[in-house]
N, C-alpha and C positions, 0 to 999 in steps of 0.2 A: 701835430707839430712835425717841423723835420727834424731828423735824429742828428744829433752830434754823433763823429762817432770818435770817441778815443785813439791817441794814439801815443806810443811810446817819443823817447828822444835820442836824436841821434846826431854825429855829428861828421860834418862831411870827410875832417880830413882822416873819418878810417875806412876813405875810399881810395886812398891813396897806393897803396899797394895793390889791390884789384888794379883801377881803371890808369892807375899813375898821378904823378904828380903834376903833370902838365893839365890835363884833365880837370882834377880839383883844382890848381889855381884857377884856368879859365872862367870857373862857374863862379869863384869867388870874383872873379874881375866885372865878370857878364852881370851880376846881383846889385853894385855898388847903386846905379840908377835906380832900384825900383826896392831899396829898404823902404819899410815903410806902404808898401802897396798892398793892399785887402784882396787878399785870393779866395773865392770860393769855387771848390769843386762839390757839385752834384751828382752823387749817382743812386741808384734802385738799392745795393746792397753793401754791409759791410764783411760777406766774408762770400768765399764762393767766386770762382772765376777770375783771371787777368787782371779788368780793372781794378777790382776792391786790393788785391795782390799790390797793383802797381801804386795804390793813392796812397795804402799802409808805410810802404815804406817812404812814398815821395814828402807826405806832408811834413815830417817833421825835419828831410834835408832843407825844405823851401822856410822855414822858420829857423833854421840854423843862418840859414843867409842873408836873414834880417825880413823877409816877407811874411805876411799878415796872411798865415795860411790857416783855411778850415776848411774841414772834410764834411760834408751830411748828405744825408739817406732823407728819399721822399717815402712817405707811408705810403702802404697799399695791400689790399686781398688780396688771397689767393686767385679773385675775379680779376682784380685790377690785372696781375703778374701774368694771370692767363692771357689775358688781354694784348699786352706789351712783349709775349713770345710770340702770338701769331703774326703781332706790327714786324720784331724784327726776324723771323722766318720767310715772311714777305717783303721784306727789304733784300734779303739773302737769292730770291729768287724762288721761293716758295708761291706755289699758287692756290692755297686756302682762303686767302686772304682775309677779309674784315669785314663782319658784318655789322650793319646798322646798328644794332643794340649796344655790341661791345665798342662801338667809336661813342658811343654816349659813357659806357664806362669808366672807358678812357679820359673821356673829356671832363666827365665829373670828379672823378677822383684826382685830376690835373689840377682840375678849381681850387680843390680843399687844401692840396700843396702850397699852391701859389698864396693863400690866403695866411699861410704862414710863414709867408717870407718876410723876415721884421729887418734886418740888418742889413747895411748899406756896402758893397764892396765895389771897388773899383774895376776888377775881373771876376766876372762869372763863366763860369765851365761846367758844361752840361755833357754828359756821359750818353753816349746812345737815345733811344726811345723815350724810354722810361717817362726822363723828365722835362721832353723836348720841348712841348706845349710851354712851362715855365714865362720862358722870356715871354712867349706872347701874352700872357693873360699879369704878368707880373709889371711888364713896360720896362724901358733899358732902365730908369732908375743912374742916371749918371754914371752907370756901367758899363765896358764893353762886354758883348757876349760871345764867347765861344760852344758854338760844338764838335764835340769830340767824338768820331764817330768811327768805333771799333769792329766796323760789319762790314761784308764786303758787300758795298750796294750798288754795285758796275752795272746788275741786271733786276732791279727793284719789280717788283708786281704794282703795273700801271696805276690802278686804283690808289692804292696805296701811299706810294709817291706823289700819285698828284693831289691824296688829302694831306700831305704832310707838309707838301711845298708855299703854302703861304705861311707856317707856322717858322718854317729853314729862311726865308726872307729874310726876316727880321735880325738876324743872327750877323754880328760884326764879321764872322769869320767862321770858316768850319774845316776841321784839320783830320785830315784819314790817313790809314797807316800804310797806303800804297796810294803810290798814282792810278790804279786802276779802278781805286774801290770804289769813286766819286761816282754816282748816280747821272744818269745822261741830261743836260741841261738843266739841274739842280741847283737852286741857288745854294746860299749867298754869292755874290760874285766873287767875293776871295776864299779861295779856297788851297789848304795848303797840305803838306804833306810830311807827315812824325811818325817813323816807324817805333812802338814800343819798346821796352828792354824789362833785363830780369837785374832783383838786387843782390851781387853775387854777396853779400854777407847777410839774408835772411836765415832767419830757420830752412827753410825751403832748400837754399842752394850755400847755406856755409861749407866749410869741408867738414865731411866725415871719413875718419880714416876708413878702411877696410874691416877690422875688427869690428867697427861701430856698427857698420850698415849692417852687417853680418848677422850681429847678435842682434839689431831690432827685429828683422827679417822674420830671426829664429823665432822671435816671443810671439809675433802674431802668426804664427805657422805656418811660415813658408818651408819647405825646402830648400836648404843653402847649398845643399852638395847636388843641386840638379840645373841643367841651365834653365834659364827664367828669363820669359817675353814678357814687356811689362808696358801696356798704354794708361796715361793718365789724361785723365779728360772729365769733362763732367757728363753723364750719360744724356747723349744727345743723338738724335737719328744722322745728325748731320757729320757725328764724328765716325761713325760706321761701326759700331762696338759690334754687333753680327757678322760685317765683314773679316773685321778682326779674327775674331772665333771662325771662321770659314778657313783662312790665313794658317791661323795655330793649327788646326785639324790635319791640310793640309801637311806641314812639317811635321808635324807629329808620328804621320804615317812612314815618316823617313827618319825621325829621330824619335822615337819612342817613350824618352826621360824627359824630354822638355815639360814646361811647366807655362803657364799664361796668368800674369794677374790683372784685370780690369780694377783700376785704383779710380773713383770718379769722387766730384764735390758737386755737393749736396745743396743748390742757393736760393737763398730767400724768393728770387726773380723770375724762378724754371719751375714751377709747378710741372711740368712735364717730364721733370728728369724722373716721376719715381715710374710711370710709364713704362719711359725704357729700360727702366733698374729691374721691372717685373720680367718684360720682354726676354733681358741677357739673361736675367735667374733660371727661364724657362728653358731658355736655350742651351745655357751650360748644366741643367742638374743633372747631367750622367754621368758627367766627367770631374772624377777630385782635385785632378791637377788645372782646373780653370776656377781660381782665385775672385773673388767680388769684394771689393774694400770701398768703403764710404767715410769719408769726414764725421758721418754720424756715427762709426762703429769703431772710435779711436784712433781712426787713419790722419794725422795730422800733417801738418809742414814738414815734420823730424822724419815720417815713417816716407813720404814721398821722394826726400831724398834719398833715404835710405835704400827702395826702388829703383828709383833713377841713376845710383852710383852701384850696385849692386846686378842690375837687370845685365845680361848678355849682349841684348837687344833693346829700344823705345822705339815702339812702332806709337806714328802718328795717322791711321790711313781714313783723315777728313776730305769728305766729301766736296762741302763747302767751310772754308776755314776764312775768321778776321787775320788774327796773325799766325798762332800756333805759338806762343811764345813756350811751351812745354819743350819742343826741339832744341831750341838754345837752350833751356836746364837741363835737358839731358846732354847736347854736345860739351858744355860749360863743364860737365863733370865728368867725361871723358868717356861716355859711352856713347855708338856708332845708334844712327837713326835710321827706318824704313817708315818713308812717310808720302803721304799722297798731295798731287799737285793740286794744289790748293791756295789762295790765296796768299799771306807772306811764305809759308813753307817752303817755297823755292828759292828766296833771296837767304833764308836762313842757310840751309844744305849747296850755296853760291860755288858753282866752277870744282864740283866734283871734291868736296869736302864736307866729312860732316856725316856722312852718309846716303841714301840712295833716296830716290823718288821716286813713286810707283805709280801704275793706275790703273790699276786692279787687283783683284784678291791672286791670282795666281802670279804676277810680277812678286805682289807682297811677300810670298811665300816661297819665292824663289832666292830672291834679296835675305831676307830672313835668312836662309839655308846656306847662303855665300857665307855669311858672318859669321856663324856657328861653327862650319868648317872651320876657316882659318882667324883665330882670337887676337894674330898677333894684327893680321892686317887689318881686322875689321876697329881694333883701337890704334892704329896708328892713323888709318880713317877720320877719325871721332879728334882726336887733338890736332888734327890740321886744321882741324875748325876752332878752335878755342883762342886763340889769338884774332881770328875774325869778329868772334863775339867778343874781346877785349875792348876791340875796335868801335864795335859796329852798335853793339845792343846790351851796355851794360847803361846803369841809372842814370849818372854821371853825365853821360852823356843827351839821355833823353830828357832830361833836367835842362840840361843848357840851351838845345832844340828851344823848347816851351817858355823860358828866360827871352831868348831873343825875339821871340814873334809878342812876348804880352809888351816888349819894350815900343816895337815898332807899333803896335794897337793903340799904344799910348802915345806913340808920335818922340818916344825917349828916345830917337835914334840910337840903336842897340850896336856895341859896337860888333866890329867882323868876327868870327872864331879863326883861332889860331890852329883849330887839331881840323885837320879834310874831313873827319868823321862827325858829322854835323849835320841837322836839316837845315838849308839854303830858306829864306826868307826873303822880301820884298823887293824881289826881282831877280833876286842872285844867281850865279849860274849855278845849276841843281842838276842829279841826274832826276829826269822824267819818270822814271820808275818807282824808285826806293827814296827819294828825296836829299839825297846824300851830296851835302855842299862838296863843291867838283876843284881841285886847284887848275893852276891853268896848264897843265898837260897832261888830262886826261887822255890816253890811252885809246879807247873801244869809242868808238867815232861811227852814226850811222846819219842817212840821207832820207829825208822824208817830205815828200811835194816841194822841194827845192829849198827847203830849208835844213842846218847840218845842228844833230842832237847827240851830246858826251854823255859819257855813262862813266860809272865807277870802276865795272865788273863786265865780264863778258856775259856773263850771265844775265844782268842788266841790261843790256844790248841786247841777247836772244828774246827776253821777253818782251819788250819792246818791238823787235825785228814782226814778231808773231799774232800782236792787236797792237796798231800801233795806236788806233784810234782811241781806246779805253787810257791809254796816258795822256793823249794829248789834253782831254779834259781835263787834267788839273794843270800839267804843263805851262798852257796859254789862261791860266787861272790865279795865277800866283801870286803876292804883290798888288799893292795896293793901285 
């Protein structure tokens, strides 16, 4: 069967002080058309990773709003999970790719899902891989279909893509967190563009004063009175956890007390994370002062934060990254980032706030050794960025995003958003990159085969300036 999965109640307007009042009105105004609409989201996991992160808190704002929201989890082995990291490793640009046997286990344990799809909703939302097959083997079912697709698949492993691309056909719409991450002539023909956000009122990212972080730190053994590098991620080759430690080794031989903790989660869907978790074990077992913490070993939301407002430093330095939404929890609380250019990682750290971007282990480490020097610059760094994420990548707003395109899906002509900090929908004017509804004097202005494209951000423009072709694919994709 697929899992329900529980979720608490909450209620929008104590988002009001976070994201503002303007913000929460909007989403209450945006919701009026579609009370009453049967939302399901499908993904692989309930705990473990962004998305389960982001549906925990989203479902019960879209039930506050009058929407018929449910969250569930498809079953699967350890074979199936293995299975659905090598699909999305190979979407990433990984070239292992998939063989014969496991596209059978894939496709049968797809079956046994599908067969337990009893209930009728008006929006279905399918999460990455995992549960992509669904719509095909299930039929729309008087539903429109979305997929949601949290990977950066700009450069997909050919095979791959082209067994997944009649399965993506069928698909009403498919919505990725960059302009760039769309796969090269990939369907569905619409294809739109929602960067993520963090809930700043989770366990995860509420405030912790000083004291708090302090003492939790103390109880699981850290060091308080030494400085502390701190990456959280889930252990993955693609986030670089060895780099990392190459990184720390480095600065260490220059500052001697530093400290390094790897905080990672542990997900139903990554069979391969304990791999890596062996890997870094091996790696760090000479050194005391490099830390290993897991979800499995009491490390929860509370101790994360606690990390995150506490650490000196959050180093991000992925490889290949979907968002990195860890950046924003660390800028959101006021500590400076070293992170590697990576898929969203650069629209987060936007126009030289926020922190640095690297790209490689000795940048990392040099970056690293800027901040530790001087504490006052490196957080006054860190909250030039915090108003951006106010802006840009809080719920609130990624709520509203997803309001407006299920209205258009449904033909409810959804009305305009009032706040510029928005994803642009069916046709609107968007910036190409980050997706970010454009007012009409935009700024950062560039020229491309004789057509003229607005951006939010200069930094939006540079990355654009640099491929311009991986935007254009969703760009001229937009809208119905």
């Amino acid at each position: 069967m697929l899992q329900n999965v529980a979720v608490g109640r909450s209620s929008l307007d104590t988002y009001r002080a976070s994201a503002g009042d303007e913000a929460v009105d909007e989403l209450r105004r945006l919701a009026r058309s579609l009370e009453g609409v049967r939302v399901l989201h499908l993904n692989a996991t309930a705990y473990g990773g962004g998305v389960a992160e982001i549906l925990r808190s989203e479902i019960p704002l879209l039930r506050d709003l009058g929407i018929v929201a449910r969250w569930k989890t498809i079953p699967g082995s350890n074979e199936f999970f293995s299975v659905t990291k090598a699909i999305h490793n190979a979407l990433q640009g990984g070239t292992r790719g998939v063989t014969p046997a496991e596209w059978e286990i894939y496709e049968r344990t797809s079956a046994q899902a599908a067969a337990n799809v009893e209930e009728s909703y008006d929006i279905v939302v399918v999460h990455d891989p995992q549960p992509l097959m669904l719509r095909h083997l299930v039929g729309p079912r008087d539903a429109v279909w979305i997929w949601r697709c949290h990977i950066d698949s700009s450069e997909p492993d050919p095979a791959v893509i082209a067994r997944l691309t009649p399965f993506l056909s069928e698909y009403d719409a498919a919505v990725y967190t960059l302009g760039s991450f769309a796969p090269p002539d990939a369907p569905p023909r619409r294809v739109e563009v929602i960067p993520p956000a963090i809930d700043p009122i989770s366990p995860k990212n509420i405030h912790l004063d000083d004291t708090l972080a302090t003492e939790v730190l103390d109880w699981i053994g850290v060091d308080v009175s030494r400085p502390l590098l701190v990456q959280v991620s889930r252990f993955d080759h693609w986030k670089d956890p060895l780099g990392v430690i190459a990184a720390y080794r480095i600065v260490k031989r220059r500052m001697p007390e530093v400290q390094l903790a790897l905080v990672g989660s542990m997900a139903l869907d990554d069979p391969q994370g304990w791999q890596v978790y062996r890997e870094i074990s091996t790696d760090a077992a000479d050194d005391p002062d490099i830390y290993l913490f897991t979800n499995l070993t009491g490390v929860g939301n509370i101790e994360v934060n606690a990390f995150q407002r506490h650490a000196d430093v959050v180093i991000q330095k992925s490889l290949r990254e979907g968002f990195g939404l860890v950046v924003t929890e660390a800028i959101w609380k006021g500590t400076p980032v070293v992170a590697g250019r990576a898929g969203g990682i650069p629209l987060q750290l936007a126009d030289g706030v926020g922190g640095y971007l690297v790209d490689d282990v000795e940048s990392c480490a040099e970056r690293v050794l800027d901040l530790l020097r001087d504490p006052a610059a490196a957080r006054s760094l860190a909250l030039a960025g915090r108003e951006q994420v106010r802006r840009r990548f809080l719920l609130p707003r990624l709520i509203g995003d997803e309001l407006r395109l299920y209205a258009d899906l449904l033909e409810q002509h959804p009305l305009p958003p009032r706040t510029p900090a928005a994803a642009a929908v069916s046709g609107e004017d968007r910036d190409p990159v980050c997706g970010m509804r454009l007012g009409p004097h935009a700024e950062h202005l560039l020229s491309h085969d004789g057509r003229q494209y607005r951006f939010c951000s200069a930094s939006c423009a540079r990355e654009f300036a640099e491929n311009p072709h991986l935007f254009l694919r969703t760009a001229l994709r937009g809208g119905r």
